[in-house]
TITI-363296 format. One record per residue: x, y, z of N, C-alpha, C in turn. Coordinates in pm, 1 decimal, m for minus. Layout:
BEGIN
+----------+----------+----------+----------+----------+----------+----------+----------+----------+
:      n_X :      n_Y :      n_Z :     ca_X :     ca_Y :     ca_Z :      c_X :      c_Y :      c_Z :
+----------+----------+----------+----------+----------+----------+----------+----------+----------+
:        X :        Y :        Z :        X :        Y :        Z :        X :        Y :        Z :
...
+----------+----------+----------+----------+----------+----------+----------+----------+----------+
***
This chain:
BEGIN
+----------+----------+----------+----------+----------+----------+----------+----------+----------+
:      n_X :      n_Y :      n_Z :     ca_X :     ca_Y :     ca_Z :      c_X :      c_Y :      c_Z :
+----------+----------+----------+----------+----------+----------+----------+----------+----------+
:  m2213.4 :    382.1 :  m1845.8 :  m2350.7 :    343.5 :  m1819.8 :  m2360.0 :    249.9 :  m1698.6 :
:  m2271.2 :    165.6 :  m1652.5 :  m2272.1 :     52.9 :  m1618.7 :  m2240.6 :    164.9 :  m1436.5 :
:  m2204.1 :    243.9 :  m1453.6 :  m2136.0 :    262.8 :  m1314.6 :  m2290.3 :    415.5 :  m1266.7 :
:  m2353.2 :    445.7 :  m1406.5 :  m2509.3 :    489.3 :  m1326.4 :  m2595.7 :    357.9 :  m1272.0 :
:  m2572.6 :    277.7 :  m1332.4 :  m2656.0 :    149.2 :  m1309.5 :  m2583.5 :    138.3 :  m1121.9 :
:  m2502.4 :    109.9 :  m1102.4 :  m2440.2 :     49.5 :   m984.3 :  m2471.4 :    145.3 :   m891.6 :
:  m2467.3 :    323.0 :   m933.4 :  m2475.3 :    408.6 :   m782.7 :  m2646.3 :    424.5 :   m809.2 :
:  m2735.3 :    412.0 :   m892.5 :  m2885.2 :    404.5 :   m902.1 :  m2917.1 :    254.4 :   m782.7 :
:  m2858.9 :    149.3 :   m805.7 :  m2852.6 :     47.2 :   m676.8 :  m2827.7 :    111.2 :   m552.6 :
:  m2696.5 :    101.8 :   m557.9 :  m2684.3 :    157.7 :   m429.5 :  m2765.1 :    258.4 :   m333.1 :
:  m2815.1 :    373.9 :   m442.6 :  m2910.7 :    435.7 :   m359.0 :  m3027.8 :    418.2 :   m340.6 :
:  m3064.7 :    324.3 :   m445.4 :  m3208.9 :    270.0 :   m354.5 :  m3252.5 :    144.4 :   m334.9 :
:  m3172.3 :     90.0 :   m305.4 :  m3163.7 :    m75.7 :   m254.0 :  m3060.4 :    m64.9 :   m108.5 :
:  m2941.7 :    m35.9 :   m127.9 :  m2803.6 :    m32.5 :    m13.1 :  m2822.2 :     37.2 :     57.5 :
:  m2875.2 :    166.7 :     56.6 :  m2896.6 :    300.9 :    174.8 :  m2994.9 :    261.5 :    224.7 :
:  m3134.0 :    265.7 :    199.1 :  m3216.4 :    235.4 :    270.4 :  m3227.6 :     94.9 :    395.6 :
:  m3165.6 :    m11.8 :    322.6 :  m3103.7 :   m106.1 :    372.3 :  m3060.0 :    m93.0 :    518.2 :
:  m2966.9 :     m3.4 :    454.3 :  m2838.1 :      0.4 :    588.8 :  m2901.3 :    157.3 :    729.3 :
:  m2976.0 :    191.5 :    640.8 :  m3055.1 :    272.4 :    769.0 :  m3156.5 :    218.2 :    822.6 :
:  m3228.3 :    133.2 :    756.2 :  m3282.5 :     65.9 :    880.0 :  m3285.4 :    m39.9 :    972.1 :
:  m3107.5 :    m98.4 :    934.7 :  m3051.4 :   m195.0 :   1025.9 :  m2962.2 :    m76.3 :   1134.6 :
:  m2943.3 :    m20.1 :   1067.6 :  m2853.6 :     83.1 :   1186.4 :  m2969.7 :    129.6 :   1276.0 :
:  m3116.5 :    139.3 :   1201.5 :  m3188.6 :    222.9 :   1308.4 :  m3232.8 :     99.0 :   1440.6 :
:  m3270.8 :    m28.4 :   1367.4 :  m3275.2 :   m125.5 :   1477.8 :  m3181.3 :   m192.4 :   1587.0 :
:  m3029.6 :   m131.1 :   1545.3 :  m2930.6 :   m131.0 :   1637.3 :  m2938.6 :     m7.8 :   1716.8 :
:  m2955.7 :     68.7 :   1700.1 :  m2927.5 :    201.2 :   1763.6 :  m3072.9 :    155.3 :   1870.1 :
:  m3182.3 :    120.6 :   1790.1 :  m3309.8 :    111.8 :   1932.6 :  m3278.6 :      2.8 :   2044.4 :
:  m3233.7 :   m110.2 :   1974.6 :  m3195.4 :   m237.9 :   2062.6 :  m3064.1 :   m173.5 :   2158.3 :
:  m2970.7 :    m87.2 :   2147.1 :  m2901.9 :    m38.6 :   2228.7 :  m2952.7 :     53.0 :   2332.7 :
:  m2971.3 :    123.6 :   2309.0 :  m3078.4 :    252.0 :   2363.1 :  m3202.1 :    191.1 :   2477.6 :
:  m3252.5 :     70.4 :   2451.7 :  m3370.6 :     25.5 :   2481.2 :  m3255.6 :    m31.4 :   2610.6 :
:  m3143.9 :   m119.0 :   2598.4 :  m3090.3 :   m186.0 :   2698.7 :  m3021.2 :   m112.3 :   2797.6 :
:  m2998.5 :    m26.5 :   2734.6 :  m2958.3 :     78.1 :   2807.2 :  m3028.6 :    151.5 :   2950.9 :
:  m3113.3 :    195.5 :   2840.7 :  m3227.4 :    233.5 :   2976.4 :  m3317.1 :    171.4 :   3065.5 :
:  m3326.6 :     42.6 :   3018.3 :  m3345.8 :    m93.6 :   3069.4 :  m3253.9 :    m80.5 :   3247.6 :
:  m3149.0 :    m89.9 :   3180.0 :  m3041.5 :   m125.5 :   3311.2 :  m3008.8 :      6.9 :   3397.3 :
:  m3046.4 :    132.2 :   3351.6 :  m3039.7 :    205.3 :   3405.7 :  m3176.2 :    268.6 :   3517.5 :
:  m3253.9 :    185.5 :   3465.2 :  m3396.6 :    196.9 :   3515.1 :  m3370.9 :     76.3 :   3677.3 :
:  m3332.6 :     m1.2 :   3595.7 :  m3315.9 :   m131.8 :   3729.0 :  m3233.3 :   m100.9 :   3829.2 :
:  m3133.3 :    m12.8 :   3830.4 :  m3046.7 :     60.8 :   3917.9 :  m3102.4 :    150.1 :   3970.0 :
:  m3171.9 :    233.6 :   3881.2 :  m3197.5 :    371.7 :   3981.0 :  m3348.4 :    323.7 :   4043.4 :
:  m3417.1 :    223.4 :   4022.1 :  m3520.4 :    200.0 :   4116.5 :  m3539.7 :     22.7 :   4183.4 :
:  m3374.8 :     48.1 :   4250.9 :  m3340.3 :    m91.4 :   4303.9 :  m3429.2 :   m118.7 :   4439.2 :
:  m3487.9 :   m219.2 :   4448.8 :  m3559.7 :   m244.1 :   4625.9 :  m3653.5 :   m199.6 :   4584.4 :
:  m3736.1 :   m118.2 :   4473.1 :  m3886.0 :    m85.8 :   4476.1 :  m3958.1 :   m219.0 :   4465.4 :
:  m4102.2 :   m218.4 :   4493.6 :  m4192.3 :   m365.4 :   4472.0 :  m4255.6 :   m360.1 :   4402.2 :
:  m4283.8 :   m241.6 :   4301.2 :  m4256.6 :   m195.0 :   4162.2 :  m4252.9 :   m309.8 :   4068.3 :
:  m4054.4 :   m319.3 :   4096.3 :  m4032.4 :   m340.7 :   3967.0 :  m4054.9 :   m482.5 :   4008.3 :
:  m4131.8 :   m593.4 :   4094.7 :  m4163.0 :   m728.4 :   4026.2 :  m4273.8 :   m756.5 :   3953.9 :
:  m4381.1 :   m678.8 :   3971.0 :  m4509.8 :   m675.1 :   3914.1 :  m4497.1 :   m626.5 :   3795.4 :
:  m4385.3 :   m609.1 :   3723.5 :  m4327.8 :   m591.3 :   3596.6 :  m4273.2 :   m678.3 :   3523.4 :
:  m4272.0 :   m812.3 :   3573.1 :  m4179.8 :   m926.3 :   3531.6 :  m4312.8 :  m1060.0 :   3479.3 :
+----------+----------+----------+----------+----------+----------+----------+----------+----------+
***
């Protein structure tokens, strides 16, 4: 009984949990990413200060 009790937790307390800390890592990566890839590929525009 004790070990339905523990995987009934786990799946709906621990999974959900952990997907939506993985999903806010995966955006905070992704986001910096293209961040810095944006600042490179449109280096010297006058653009990008009116963005700051």
């Amino acid at each position: 009984m004790e070990g339905a009790l523990v995987l009934a937790f786990v799946l709906c307390i621990v999974m959900p949990i952990g997907v939506l800390v993985s999903g806010g890592v995966a955006a905070a990566l992704l986001g910096t990413a293209l961040y810095k890839d944006n600042e490179k590929g449109h280096e010297g525009s006058e653009l990008l200060e009116t963005n700051r």
